[in-house]
VMD Tcl script that draws the C-alpha trace (Angstrom):
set ca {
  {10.29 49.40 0.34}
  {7.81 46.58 0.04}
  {6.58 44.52 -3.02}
  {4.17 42.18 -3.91}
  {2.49 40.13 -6.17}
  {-0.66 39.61 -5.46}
  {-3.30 37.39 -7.19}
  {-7.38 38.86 -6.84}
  {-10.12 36.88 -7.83}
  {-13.89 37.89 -8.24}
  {-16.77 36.89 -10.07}
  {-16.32 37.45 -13.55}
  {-19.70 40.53 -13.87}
  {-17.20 42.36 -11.00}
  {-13.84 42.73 -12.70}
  {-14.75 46.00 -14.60}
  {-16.00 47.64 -11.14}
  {-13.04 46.70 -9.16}
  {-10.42 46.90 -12.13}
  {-12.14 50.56 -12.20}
  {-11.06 51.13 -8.51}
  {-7.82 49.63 -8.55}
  {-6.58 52.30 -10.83}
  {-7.22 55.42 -8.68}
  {-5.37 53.61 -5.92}
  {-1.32 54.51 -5.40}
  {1.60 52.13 -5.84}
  {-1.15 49.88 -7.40}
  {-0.64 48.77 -10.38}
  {-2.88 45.86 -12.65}
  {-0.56 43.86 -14.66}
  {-3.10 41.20 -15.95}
  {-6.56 40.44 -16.41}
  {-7.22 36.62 -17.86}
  {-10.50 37.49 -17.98}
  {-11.84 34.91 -15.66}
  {-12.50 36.47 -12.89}
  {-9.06 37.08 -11.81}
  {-6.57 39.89 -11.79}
  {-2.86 40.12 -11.11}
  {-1.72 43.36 -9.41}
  {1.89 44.34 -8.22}
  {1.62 46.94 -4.93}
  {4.55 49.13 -3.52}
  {4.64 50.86 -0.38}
  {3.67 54.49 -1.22}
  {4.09 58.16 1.19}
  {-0.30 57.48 1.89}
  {-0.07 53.65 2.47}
  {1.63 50.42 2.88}
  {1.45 48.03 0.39}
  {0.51 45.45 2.91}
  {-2.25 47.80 4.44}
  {-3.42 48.52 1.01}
  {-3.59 44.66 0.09}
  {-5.48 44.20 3.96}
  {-7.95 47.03 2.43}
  {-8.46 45.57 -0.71}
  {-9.60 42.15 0.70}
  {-12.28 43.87 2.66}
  {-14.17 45.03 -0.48}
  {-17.69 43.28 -0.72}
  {-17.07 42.38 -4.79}
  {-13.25 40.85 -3.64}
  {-13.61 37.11 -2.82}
  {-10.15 36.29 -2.15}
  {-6.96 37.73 -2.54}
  {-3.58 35.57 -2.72}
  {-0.25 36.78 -2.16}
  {2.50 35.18 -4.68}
  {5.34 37.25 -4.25}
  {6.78 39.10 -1.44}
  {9.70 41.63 -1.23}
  {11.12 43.84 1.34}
  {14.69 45.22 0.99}
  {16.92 47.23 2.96}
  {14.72 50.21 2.37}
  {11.73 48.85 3.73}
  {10.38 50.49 7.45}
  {10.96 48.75 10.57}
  {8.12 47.08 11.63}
  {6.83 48.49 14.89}
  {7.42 46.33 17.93}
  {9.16 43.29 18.92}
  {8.68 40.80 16.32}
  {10.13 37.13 17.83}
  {12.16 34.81 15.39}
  {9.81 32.82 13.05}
  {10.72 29.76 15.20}
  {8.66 31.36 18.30}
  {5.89 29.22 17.46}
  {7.04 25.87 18.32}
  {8.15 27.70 21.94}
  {4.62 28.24 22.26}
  {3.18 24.86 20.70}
  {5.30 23.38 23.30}
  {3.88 25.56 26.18}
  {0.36 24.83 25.28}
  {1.12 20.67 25.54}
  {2.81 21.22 29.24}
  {-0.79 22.87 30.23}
  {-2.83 20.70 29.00}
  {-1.18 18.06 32.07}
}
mol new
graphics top color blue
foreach p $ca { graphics top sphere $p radius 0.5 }
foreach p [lrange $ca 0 end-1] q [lrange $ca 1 end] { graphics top cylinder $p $q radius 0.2 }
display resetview
């Protein structure tokens, strides 16, 4: 299983619209609303959707300007990603690779 904390922000006139459809979406949940244009959510990975491919969604709506993720959890329970994923160190491999091609 997957959590996160995720910080949306919006113009201010938008938060009723998209507070409005956050709350018919599963294993979303609004925890806060400052009132400033921003809302806190937590999202769990439900049987319909990811909470990472719900967040992905989410950022695509036109009234969304940015979404920020501030907390990230995925236990025991969570899937298996599909494919190979490389150790997060891959990417100086590559950095290095680009360099030697460059000469």
């Amino acid at each position: 299983m997957s959590v996160l904390g995720v910080v949306l922000r919006m113009r201010p006139e938008h938060v009723s619209d998209v507070s409005s459809r956050l709350a018919t979406l599963p294993g979303v949940e609004l925890t806060q609303n400052p009132g400033d244009g921003r809302l806190v959510l937590v999202m769990e990975d439900c049987e319909q959707i990811s909470a990472a491919a719900q967040l992905g969604a989410i950022a695509l709506w036109p009234d969304v300007l940015g979404t920020s993720l501030v907390f990230e959890y995925s236990g025991p329970d969570a899937p298996a990603p599909d494919g190979h994923l490389e150790p997060a160190q891959g990417w100086r491999t590559r950095l290095g690779d680009l360099d030697s091609a460059k000469t």
